[in-house]
Backbone of each chain as ProteinMPNN parsed JSONL, in Angstrom:
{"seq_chain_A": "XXXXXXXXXXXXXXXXXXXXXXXXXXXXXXXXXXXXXXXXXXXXXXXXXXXXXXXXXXXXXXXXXXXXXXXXX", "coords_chain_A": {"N_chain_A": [[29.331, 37.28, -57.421], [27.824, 37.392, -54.231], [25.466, 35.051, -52.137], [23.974, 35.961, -50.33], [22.997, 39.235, -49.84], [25.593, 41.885, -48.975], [29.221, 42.388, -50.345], [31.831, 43.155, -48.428], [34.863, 44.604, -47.791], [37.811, 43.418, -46.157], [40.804, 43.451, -43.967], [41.672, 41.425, -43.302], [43.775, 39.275, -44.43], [46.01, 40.816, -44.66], [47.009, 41.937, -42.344], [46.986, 39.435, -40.626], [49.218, 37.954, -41.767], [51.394, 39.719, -41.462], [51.443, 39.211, -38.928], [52.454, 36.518, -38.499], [50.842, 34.634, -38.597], [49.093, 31.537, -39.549], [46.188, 30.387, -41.568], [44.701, 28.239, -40.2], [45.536, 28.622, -37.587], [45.12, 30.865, -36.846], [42.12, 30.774, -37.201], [42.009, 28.911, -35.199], [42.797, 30.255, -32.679], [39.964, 31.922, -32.725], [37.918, 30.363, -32.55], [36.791, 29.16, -34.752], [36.531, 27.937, -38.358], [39.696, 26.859, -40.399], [38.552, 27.174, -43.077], [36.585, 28.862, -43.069], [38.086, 31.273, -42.128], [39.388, 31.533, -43.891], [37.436, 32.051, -46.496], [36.395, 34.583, -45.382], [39.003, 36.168, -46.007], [38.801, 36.106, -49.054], [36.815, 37.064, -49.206], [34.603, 36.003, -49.845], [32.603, 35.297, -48.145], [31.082, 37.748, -45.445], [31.74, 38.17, -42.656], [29.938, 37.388, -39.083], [28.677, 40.044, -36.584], [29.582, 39.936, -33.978], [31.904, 38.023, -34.83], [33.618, 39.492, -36.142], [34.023, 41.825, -34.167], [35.426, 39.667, -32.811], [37.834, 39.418, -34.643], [38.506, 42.161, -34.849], [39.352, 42.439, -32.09], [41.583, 40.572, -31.707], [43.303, 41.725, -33.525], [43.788, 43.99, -32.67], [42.671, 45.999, -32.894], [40.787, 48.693, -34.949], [37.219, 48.101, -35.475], [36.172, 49.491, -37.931], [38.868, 49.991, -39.115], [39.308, 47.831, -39.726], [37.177, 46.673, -41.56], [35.387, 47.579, -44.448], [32.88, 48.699, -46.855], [32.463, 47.414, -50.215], [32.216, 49.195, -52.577], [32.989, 48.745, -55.427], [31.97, 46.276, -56.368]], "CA_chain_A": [[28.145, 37.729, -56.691], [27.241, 36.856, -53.353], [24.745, 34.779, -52.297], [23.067, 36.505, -49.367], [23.813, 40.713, -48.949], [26.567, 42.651, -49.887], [30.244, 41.871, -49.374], [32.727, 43.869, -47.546], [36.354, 44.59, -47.987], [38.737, 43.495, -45.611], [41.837, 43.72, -44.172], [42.327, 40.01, -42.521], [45.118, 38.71, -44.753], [46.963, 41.662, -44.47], [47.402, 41.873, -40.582], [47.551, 37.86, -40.27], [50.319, 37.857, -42.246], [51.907, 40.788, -40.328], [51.881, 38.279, -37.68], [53.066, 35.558, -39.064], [49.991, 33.356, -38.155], [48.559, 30.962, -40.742], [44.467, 30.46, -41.271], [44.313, 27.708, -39.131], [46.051, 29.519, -36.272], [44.076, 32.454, -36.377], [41.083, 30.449, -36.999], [41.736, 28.674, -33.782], [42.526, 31.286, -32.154], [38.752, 32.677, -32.955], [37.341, 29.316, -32.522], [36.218, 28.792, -36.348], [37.353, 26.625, -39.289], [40.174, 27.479, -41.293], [38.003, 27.512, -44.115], [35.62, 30.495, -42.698], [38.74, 32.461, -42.527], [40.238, 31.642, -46.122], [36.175, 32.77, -47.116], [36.765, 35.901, -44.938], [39.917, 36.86, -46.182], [38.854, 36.259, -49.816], [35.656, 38.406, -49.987], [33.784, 35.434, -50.336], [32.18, 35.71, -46.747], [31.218, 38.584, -44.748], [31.776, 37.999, -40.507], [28.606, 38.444, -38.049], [29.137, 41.25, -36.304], [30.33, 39.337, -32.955], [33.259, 37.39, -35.298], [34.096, 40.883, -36.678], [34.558, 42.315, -33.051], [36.716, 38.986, -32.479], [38.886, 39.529, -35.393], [39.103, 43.362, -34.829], [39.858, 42.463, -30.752], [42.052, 39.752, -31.837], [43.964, 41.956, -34.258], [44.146, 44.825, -31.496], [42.267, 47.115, -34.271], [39.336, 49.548, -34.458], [36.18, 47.319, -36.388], [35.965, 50.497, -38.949], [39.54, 49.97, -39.625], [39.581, 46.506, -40.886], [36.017, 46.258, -42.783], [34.734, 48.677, -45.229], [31.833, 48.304, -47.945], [32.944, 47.158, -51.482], [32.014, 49.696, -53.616], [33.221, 48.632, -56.806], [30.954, 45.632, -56.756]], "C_chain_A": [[27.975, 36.897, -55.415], [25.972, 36.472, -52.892], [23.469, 35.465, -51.826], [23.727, 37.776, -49.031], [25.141, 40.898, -50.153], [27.967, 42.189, -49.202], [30.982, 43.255, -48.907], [34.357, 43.599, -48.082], [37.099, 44.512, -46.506], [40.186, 43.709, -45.334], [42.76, 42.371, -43.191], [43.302, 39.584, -42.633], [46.086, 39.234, -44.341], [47.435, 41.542, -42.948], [47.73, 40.695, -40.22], [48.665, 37.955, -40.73], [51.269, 38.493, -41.737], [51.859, 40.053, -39.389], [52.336, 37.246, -37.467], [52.141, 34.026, -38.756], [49.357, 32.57, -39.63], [47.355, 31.137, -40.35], [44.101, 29.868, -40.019], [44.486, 27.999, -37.856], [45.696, 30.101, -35.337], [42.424, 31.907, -36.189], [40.72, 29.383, -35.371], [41.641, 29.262, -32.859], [41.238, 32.05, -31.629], [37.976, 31.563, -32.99], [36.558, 28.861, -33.874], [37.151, 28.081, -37.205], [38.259, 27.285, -40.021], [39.532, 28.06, -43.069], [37.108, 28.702, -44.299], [37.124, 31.485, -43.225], [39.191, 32.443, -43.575], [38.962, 31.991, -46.558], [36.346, 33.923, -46.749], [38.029, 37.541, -46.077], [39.951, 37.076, -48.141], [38.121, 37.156, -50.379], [34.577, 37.27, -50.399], [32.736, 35.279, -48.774], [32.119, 36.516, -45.8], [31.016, 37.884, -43.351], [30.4, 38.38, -39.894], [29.481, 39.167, -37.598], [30.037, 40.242, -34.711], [31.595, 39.203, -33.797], [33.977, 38.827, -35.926], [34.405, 41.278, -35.396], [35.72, 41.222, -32.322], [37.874, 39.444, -32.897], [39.427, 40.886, -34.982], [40.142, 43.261, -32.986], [41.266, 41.36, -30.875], [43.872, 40.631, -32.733], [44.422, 43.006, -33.464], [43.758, 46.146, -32.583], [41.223, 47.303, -34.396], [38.39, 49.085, -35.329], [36.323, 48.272, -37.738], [37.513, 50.437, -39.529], [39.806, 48.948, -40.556], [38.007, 46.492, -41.553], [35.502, 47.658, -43.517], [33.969, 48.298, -46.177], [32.799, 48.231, -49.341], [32.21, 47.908, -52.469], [31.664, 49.531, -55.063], [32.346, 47.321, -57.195], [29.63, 45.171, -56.782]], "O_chain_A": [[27.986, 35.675, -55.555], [25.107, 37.328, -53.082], [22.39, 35.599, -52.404], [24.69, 37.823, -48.266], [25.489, 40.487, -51.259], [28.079, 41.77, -48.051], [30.478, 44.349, -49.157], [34.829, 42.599, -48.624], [36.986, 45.469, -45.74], [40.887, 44.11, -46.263], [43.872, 42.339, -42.664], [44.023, 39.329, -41.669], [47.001, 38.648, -43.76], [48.43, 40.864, -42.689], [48.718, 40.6, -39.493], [49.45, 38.097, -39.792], [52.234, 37.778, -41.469], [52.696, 40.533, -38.625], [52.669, 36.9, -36.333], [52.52, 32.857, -38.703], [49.24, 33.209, -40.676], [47.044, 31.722, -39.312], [43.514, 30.393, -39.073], [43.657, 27.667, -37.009], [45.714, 30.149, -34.107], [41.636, 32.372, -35.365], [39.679, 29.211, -34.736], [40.703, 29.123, -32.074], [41.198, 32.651, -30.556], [37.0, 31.827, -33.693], [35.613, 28.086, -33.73], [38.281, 27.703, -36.896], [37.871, 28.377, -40.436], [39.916, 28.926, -43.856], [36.916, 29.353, -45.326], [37.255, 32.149, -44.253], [39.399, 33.469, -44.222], [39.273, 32.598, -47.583], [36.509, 34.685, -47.701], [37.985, 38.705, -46.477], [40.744, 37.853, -48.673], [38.295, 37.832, -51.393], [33.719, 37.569, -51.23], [31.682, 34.939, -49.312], [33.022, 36.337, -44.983], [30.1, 37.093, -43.129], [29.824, 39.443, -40.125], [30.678, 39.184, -37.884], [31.252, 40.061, -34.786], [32.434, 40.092, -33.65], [35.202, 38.78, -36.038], [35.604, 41.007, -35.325], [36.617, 41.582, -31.559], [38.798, 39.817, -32.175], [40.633, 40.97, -34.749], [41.218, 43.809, -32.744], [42.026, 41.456, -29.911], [45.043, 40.278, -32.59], [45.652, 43.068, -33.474], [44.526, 47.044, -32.928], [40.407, 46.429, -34.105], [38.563, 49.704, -36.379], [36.643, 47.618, -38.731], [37.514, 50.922, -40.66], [40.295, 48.993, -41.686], [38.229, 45.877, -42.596], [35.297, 48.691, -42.879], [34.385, 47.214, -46.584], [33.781, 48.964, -49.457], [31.533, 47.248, -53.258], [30.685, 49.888, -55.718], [31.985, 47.276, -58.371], [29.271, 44.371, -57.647]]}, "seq_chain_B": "XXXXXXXXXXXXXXXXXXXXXXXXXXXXXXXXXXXXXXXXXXXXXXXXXXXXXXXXXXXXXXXXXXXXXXXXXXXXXXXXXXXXXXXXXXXXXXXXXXXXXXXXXXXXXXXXXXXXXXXXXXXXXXXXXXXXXXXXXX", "coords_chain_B": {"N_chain_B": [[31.676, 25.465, -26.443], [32.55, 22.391, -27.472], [34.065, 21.11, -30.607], [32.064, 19.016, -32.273], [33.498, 16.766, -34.307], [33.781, 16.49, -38.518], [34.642, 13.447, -39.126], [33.983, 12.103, -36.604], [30.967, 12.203, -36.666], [30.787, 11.107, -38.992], [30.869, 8.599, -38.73], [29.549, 8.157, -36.648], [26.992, 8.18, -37.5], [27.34, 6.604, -39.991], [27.032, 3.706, -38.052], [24.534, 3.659, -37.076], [22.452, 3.889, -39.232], [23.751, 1.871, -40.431], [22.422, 0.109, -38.572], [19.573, 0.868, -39.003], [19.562, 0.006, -41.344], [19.934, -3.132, -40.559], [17.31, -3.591, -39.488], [15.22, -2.945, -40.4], [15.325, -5.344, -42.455], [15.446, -7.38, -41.062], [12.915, -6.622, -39.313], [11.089, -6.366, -41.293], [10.183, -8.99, -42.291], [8.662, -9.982, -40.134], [7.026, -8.123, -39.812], [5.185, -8.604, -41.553], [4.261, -11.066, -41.459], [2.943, -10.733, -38.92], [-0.332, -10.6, -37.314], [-1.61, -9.041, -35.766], [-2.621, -5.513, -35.199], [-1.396, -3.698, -33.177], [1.225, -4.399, -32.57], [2.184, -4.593, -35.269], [2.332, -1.93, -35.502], [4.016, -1.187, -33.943], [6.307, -2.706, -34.979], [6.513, -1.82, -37.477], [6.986, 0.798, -36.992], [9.138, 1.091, -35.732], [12.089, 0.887, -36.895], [12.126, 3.72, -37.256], [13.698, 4.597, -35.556], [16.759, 5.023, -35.271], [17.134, 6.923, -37.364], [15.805, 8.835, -36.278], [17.792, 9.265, -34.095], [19.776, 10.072, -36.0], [18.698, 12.527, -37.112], [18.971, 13.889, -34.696], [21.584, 14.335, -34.32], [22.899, 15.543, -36.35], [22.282, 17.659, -36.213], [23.124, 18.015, -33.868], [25.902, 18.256, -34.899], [25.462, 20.346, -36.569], [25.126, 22.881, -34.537], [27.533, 22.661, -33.513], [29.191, 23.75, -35.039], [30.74, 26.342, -36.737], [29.918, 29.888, -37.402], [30.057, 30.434, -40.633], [29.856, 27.846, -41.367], [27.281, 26.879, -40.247], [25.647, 28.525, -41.841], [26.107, 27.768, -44.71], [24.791, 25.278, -43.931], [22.427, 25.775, -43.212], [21.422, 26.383, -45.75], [21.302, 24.812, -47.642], [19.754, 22.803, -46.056], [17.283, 24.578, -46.514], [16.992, 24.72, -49.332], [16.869, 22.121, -50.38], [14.631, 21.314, -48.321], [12.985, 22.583, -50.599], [12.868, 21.822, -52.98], [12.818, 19.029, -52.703], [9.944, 19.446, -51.438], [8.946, 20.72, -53.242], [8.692, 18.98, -55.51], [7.165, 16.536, -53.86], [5.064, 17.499, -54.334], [4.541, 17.925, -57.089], [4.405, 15.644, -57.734], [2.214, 14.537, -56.241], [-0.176, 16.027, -57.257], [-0.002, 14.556, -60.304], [-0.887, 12.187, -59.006], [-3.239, 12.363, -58.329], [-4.47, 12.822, -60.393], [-4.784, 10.772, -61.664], [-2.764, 10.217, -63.392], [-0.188, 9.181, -62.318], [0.037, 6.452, -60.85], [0.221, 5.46, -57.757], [0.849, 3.64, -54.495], [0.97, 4.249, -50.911], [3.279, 3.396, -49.986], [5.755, 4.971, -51.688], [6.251, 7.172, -50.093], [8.605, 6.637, -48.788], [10.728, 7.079, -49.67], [10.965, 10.233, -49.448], [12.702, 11.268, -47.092], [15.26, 10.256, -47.843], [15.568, 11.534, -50.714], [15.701, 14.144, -49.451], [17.758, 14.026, -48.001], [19.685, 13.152, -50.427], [19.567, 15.521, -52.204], [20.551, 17.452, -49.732], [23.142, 17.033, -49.155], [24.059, 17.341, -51.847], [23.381, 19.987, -52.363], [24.941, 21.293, -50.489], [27.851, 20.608, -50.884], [27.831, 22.243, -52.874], [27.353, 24.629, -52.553], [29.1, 25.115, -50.595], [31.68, 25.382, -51.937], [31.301, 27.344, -53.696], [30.886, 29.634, -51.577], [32.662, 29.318, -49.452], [34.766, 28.406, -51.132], [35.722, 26.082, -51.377], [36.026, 22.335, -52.047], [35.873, 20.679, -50.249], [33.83, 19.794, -48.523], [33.907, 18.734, -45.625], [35.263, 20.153, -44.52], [33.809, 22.236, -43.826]], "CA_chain_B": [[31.792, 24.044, -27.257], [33.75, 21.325, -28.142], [33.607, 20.882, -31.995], [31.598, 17.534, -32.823], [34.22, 16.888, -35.761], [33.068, 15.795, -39.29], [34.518, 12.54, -38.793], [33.081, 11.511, -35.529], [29.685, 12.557, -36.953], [30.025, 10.53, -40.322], [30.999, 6.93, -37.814], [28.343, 7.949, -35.659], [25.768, 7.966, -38.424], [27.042, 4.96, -40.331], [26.642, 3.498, -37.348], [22.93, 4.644, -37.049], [22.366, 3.483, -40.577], [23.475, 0.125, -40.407], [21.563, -0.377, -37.784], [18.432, 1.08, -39.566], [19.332, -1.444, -42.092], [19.507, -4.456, -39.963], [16.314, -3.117, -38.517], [14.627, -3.203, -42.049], [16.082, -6.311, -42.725], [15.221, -8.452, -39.471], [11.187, -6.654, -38.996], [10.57, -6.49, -42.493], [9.167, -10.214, -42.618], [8.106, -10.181, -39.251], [5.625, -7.4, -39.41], [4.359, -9.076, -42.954], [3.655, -12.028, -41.014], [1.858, -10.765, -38.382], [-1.655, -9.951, -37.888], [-2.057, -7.962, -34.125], [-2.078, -4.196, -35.633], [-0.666, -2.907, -32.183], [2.0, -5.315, -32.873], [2.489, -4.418, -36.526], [2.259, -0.648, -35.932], [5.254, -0.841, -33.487], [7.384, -3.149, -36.083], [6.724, -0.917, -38.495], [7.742, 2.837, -36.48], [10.866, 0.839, -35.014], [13.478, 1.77, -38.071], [12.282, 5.188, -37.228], [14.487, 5.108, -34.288], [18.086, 5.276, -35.824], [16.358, 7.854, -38.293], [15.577, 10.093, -35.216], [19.027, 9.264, -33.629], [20.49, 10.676, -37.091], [18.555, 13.886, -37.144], [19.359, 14.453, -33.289], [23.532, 14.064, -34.103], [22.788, 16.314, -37.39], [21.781, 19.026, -35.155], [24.74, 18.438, -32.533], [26.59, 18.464, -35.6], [25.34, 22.16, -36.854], [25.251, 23.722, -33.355], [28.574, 22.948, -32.695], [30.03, 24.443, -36.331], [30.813, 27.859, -36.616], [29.112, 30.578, -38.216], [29.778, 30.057, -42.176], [29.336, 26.542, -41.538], [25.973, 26.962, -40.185], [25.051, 29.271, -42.278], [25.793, 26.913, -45.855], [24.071, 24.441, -43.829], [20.704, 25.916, -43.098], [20.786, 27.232, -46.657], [21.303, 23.394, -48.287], [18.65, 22.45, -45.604], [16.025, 25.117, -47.416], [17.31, 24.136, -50.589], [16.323, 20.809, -50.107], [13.397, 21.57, -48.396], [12.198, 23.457, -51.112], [13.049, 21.178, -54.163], [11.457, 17.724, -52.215], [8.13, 19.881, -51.265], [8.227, 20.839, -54.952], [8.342, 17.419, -56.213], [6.162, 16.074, -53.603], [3.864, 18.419, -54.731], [3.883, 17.427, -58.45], [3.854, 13.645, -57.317], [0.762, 14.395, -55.411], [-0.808, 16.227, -58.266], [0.16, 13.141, -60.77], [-1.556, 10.833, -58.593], [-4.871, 12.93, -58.0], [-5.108, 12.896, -61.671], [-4.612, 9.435, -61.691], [-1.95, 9.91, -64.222], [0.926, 8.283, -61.311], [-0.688, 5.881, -60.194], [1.098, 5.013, -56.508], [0.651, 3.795, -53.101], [1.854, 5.664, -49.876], [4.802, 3.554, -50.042], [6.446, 6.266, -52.323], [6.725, 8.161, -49.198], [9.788, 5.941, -47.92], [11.668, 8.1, -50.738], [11.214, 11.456, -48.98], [13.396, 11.343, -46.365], [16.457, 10.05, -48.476], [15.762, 12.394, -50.989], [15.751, 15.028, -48.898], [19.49, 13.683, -47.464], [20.203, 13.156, -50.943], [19.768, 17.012, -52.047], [20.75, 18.521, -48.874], [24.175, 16.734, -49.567], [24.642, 18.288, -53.264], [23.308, 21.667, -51.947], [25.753, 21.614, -49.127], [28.747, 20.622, -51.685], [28.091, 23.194, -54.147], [27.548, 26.062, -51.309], [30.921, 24.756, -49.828], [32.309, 25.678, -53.05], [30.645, 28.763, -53.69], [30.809, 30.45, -50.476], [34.415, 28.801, -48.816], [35.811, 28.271, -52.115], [36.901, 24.839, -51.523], [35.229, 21.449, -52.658], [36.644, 20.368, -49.07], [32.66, 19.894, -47.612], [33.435, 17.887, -44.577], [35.712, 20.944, -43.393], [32.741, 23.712, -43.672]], "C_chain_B": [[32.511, 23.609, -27.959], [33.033, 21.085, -29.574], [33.458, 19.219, -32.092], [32.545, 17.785, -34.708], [33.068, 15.603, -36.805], [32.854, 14.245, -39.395], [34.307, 11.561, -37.692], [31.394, 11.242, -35.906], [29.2, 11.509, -38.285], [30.262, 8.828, -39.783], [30.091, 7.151, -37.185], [27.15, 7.471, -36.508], [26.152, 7.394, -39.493], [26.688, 4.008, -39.43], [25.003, 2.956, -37.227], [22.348, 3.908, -38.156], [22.436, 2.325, -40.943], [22.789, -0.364, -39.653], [19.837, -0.53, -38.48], [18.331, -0.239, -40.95], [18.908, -2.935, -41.679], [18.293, -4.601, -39.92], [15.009, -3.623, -39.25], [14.729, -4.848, -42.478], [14.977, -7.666, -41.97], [13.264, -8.155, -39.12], [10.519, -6.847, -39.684], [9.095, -7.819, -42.586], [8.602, -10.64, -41.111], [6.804, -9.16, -39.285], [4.586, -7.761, -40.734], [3.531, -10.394, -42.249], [2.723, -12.248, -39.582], [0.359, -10.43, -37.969], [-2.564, -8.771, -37.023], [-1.67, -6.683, -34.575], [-1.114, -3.434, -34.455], [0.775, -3.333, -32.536], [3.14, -4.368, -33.883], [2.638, -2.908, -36.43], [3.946, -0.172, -35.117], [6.125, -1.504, -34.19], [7.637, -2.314, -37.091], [7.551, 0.478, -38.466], [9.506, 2.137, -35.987], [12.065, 1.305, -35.346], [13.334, 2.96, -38.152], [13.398, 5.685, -35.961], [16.133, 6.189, -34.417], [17.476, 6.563, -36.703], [16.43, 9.326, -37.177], [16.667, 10.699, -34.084], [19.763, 10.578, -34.525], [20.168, 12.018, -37.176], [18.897, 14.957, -35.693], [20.794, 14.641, -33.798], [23.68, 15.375, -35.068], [22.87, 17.684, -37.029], [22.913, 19.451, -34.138], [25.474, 19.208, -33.918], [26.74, 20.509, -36.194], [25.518, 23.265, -35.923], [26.834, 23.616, -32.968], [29.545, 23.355, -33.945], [30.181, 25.74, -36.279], [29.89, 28.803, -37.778], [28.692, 30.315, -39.987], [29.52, 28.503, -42.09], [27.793, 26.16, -41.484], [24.798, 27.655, -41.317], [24.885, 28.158, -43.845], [24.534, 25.886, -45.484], [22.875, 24.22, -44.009], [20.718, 26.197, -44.521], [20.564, 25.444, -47.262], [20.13, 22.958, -47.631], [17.39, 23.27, -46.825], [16.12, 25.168, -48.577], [16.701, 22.636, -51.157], [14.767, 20.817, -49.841], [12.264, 21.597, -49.432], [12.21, 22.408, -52.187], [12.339, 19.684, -53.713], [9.994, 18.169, -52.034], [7.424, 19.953, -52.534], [7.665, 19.734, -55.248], [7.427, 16.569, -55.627], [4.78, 16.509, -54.267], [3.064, 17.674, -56.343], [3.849, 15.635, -58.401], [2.409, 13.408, -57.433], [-0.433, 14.547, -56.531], [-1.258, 15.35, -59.282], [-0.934, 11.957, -60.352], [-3.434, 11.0, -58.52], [-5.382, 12.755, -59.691], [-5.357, 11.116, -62.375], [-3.414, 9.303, -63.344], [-0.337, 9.337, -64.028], [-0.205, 7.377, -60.67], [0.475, 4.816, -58.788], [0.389, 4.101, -55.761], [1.227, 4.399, -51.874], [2.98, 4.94, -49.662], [5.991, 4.133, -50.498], [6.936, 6.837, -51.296], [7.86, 8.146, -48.733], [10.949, 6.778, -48.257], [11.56, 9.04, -50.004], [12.711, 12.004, -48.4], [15.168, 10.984, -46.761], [16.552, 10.796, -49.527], [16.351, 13.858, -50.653], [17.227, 15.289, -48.408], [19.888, 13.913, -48.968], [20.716, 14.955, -51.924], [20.524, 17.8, -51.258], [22.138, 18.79, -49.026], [24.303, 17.499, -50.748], [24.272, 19.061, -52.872], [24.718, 21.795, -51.235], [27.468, 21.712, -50.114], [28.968, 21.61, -52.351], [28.112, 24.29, -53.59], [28.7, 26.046, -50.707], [31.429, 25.659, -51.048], [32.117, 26.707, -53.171], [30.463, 30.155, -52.875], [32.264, 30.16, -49.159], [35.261, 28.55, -50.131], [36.933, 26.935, -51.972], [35.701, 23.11, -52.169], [34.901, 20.865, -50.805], [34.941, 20.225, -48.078], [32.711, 19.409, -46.766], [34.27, 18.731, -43.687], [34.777, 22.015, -42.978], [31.506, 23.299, -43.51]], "O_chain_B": [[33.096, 24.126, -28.911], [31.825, 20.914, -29.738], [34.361, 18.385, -32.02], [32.353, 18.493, -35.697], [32.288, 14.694, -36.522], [31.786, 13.67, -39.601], [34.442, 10.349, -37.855], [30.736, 10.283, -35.502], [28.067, 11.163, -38.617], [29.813, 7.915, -40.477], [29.473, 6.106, -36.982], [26.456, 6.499, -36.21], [25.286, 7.542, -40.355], [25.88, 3.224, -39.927], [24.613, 1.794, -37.337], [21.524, 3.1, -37.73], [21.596, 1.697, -41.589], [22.379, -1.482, -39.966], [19.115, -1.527, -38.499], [17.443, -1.01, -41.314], [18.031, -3.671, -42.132], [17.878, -5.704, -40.277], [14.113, -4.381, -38.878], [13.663, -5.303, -42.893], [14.134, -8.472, -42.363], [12.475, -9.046, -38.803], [9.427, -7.359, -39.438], [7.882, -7.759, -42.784], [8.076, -11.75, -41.037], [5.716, -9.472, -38.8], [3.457, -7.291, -40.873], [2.352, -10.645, -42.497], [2.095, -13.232, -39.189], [-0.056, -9.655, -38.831], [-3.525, -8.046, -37.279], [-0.467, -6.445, -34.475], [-0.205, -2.676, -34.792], [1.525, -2.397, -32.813], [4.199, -3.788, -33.643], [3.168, -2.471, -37.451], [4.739, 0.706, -35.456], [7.166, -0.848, -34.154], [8.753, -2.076, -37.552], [8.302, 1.044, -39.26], [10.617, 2.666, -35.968], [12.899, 1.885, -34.651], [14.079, 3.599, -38.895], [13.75, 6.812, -35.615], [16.493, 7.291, -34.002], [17.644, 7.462, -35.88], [16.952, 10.431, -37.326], [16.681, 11.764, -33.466], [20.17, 11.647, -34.071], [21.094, 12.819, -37.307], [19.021, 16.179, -35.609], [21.094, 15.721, -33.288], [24.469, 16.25, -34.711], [23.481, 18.607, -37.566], [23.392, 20.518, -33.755], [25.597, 20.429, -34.017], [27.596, 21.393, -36.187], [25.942, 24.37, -36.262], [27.328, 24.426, -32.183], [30.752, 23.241, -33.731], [29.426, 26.254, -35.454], [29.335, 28.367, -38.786], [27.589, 30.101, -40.49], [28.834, 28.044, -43.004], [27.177, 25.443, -42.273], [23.612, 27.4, -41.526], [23.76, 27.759, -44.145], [23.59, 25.631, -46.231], [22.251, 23.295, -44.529], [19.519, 26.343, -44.76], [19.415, 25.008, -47.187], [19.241, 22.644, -48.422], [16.798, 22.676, -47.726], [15.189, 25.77, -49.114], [16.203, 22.343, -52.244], [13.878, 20.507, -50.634], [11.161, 21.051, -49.4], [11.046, 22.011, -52.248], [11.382, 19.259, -54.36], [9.024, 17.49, -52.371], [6.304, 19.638, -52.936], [6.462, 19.472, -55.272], [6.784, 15.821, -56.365], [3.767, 15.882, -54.575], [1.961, 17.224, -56.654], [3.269, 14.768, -59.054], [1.685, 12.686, -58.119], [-1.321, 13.727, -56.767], [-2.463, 15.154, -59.442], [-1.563, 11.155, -61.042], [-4.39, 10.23, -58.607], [-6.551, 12.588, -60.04], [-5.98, 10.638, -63.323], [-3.422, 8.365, -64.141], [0.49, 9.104, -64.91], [-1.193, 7.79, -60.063], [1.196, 3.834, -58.965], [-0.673, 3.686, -56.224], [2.145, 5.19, -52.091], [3.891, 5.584, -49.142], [7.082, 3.951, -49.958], [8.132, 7.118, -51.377], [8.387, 9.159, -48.271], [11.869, 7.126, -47.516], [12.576, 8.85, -49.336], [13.532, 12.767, -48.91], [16.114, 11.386, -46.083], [17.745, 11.037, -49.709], [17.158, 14.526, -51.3], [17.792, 16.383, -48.388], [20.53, 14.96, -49.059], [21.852, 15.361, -52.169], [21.154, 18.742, -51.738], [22.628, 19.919, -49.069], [24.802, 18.596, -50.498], [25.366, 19.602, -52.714], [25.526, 22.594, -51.707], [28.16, 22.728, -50.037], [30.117, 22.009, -52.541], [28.904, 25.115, -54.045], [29.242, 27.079, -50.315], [31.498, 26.861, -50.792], [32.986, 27.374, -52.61], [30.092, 31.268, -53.247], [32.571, 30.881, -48.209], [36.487, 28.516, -50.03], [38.124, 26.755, -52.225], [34.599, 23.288, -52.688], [33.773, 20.726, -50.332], [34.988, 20.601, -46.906], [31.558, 19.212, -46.382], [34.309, 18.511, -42.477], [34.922, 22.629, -41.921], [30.593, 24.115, -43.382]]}, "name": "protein", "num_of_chains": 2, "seq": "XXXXXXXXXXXXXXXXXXXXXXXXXXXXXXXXXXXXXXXXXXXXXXXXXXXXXXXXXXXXXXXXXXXXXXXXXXXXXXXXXXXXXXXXXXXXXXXXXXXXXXXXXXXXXXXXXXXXXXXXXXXXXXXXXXXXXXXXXXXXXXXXXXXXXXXXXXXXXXXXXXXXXXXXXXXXXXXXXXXXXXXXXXXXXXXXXXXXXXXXXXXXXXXXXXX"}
């Protein structure tokens, strides 16, 4: 359960990895801690909406493609 | 902004701290021994200095973290908050009943309480929300 809100499904790992960048990489990249993005990419942290338009501008990918609502929990 | 890292922030405010000790230390028996309240009222606020240093750096410290960082932070802050107001609360109560029987030196406790909470909030929200124990990276 999350603490605050609902989480979101991403698709962070997947595409980082497709690029061959590690957390810290990408998290420099996006000026944040590697530890935001290992929360990101686990489902244990949803993105403001700015760091979500990073990642999606970052990833060269349409916001609605990488986040979607988690349904199942 | 340049990231104020964790360990710049935890030398700055030992720093800060020992000082507040000395501070304690060195006015302590000077403001016992004297008798000019103007005197005595500025010996006394002095060790608030480093104190006010510490919550200024605290602040660099959060403004220059990134989002989930900020975000555990403020929550450990109102975590804290909330659990010292409590307890002040039933202190206060205690004492009105005369069943604590204090003086307002109790109060000295607040403010290290308040550190001492904010710290285990902040740990266990690290954990809980970064999934690492790792609190001096989030």
């Amino acid at each position: 359960m999350e603490i605050l809100g609902l989480l979101m499904r991403n698709r962070v790992r997947e595409l980082r990895e497709a690029r061959g960048w590690s957390q810290a990489e990408l998290g420099e990249r996006l000026d944040v801690s590697r530890q935001t993005i290992n929360a990101i990419e686990t489902g244990k942290y949803d993105p403001s909406l700015p760091l979500a338009f990073k990642l999606a501008r970052e990833f060269k990918q349409r916001i609605e493609s990488m986040f979607e609502p988690d349904e199942e929990r | 902004m340049a990231r104020y890292s964790h360990r710049r922030y935890q030398v700055h405010t030992a720093i800060l701290m020992a000082v507040y000790a000395m501070l304690l230390v060195w006015l302590w028996p000077q403001m016992n021994a004297t008798h000019a309240t103007g005197l005595k009222i500025v010996l006394a606020l002095t060790p608030l200095l480093p104190v006010v240093a510490v919550v200024a750096l605290m602040a660099r410290y959060v403004m220059a973290s990134d989002e989930l960082q900020q975000r555990i932070t403020l929550l450990a802050l109102g975590i804290a908050t909330s659990v010292v107001s409590a307890a002040s609360l039933v202190g206060a109560f205690l004492a009105m009943a005369h069943v604590w029987v204090t003086d307002g030196s109790v109060l000295v406790w607040i403010f290290p309480s308040l550190c001492f909470v904010f710290g285990l909030s902040r740990i266990l929200l690290t954990r809980r929300m970064a999934g690492t124990w790792k609190f001096w990276a989030c």
